[in-house]
N, C-alpha and C positions, 0 to 999 in steps of 0.2 A: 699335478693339477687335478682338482676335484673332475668326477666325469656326472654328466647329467642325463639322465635319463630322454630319450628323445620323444616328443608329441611326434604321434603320426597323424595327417591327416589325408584322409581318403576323400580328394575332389571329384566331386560325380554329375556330371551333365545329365539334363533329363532326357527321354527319349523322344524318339522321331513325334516331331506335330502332324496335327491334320491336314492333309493334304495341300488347300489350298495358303497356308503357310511358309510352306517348304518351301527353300530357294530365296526367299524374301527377305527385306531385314527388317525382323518380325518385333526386336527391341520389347518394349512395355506393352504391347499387345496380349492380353489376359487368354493365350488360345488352348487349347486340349491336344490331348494324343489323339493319336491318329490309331487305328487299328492293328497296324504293325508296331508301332510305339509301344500300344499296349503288352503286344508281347514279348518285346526290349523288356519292358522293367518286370513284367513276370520270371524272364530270365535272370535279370538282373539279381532280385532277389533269392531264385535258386544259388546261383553263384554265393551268395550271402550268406547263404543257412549255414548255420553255427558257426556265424563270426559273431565276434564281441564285441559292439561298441561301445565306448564308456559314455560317450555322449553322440547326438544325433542332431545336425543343423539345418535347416531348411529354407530357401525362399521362399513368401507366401504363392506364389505365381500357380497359379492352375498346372500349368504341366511338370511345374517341378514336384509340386503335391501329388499327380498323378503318378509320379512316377517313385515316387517314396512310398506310394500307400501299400503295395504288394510286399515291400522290406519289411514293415510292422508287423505281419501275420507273422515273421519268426523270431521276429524281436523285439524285446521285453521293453529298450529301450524308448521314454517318451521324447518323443523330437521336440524342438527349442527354432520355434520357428522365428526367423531374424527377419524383423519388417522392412530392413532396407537393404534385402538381399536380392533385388529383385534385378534385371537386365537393362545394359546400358538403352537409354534413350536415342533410339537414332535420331529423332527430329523431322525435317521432311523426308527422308529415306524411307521412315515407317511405312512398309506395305510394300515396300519397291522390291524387284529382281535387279542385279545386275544390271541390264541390260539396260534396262528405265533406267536406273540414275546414273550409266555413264550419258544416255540421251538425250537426258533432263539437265544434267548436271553436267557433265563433259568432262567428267574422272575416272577412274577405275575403281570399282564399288571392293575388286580383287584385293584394295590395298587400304581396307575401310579402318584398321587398328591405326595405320599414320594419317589418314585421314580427321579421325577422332581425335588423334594426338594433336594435330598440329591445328586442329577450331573448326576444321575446314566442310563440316557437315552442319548444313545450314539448321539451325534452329532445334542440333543435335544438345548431347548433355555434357557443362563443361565439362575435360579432363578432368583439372583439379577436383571440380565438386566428388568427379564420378571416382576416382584415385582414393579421396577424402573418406567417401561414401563406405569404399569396401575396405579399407583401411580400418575405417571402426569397428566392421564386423571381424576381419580379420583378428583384431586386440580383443574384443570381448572371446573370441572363440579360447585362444589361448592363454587367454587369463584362467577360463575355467577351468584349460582340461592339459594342466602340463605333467608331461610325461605321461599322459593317456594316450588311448586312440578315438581318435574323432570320423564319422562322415559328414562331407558336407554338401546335401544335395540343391544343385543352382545354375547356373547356364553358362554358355560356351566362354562369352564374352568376360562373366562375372570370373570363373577359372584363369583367363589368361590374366586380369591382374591381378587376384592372390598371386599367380607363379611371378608377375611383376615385382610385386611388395618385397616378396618372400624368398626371390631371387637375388632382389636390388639390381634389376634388369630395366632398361626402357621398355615401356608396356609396347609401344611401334614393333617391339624387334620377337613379340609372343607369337605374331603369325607364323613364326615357323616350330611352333608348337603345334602338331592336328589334336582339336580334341573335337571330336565325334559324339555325336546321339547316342546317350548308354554307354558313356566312357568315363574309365576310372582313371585318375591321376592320381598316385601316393606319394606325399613328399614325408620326412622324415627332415624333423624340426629341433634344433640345437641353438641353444645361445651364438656360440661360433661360427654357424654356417647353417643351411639349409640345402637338403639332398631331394632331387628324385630318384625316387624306388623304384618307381610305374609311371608310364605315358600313358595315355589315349588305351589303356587296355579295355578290349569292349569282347564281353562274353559272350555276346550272340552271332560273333562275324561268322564262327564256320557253321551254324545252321543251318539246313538246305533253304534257300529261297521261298518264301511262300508258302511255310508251315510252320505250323504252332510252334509260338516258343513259350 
């Protein structure tokens, strides 16, 4: 059997938001890093220095931009910003903690990936549409860049269904995937199957606390 050269793609969440974001379900909210964030993706891109990317993907979203801009200074790579790569719509959850929409709402916000699955997030973004959505971006990525390596920097939500797609996993059952602020997930892309390389690896965890990264 002919062998195929595998696409890698490196899925990259953006880093920690502004403080009064955190904790929230912050969805299509246009928000910025936060201070410590900032030093996430400065980190982020040390880790990076002299990697190759053959191409570079992006949501337009304020923090996912923010946190791609420090990768540029070492890499030569122009990013290919994708306008519907942007974060699932919560609907009315938008802004909420936990806490508020089990009080509001009388759910577990803990268990918002079958929540979304099953419609049940009021005036949220349908499934299918949102399935649809990253679906597309998904197929244009690997159309371009087969048998390259790709990054593709975009948010928590938007990662757990590419590994959905790319799995051929139900998107509900990705919450037991962690992916983290400033974390990489590498899957390794074949006709046949699709592999993870790398989880949730985030290069700033052993830091000391509350110093420059």
């Amino acid at each position: 059997m002919p062998t195929h050269t595998p696409t890698i793609l490196h899925l990259i969440r953006h880093a920690e938001v502004e403080a009064r974001y955190q904790g929230v379900f912050g969805g299509r909210i246009d928000m910025e890093l936060s201070p410590r964030g900032q030093d996430q993706a400065t980190t982020l891109a040390n880790h990076f220095r002299g990697t190759r990317f053959d191409l570079i993907y992006a949501s337009p979203m304020r923090r996912v931009q923010q946190t791609l801009a420090p990768v540029l200074k070492y890499c030569a790579t122009k990013p290919v910003i994708l306008p519907k790569l942007y974060e699932v719509d919560f609907g009315d959850w938008t802004g909420l903690d936990f806490d508020e929409v089990k009080n509001k709402f009388g759910c577990s916000a803990s268990e918002w990936l079958k929540q979304l699955d099953r419609g049940a997030i009021p005036n949220g973004e349908n499934i299918a549409a949102y399935r649809a959505r990253i679906a597309a971006c998904l197929q244009e990525i690997l159309a371009s860049c087969p048998g390259q390596t790709a990054a593709v920097f975009c948010h928590g939500g938007v990662i757990r269904m590419l590994l959905s797609l790319l799995l051929n996993l139900p998107f509900a059952e990705m919450d037991r995937f962690e992916i983290e602020y400033t974390s990489i997930t590498s899957v390794s892309v074949k006709p046949e199957r699709t592999r993870i390389q790398l989880l949730n690896f985030t290069p700033w965890r052993d830091l000391p606390a509350g110093q420059p990264r």
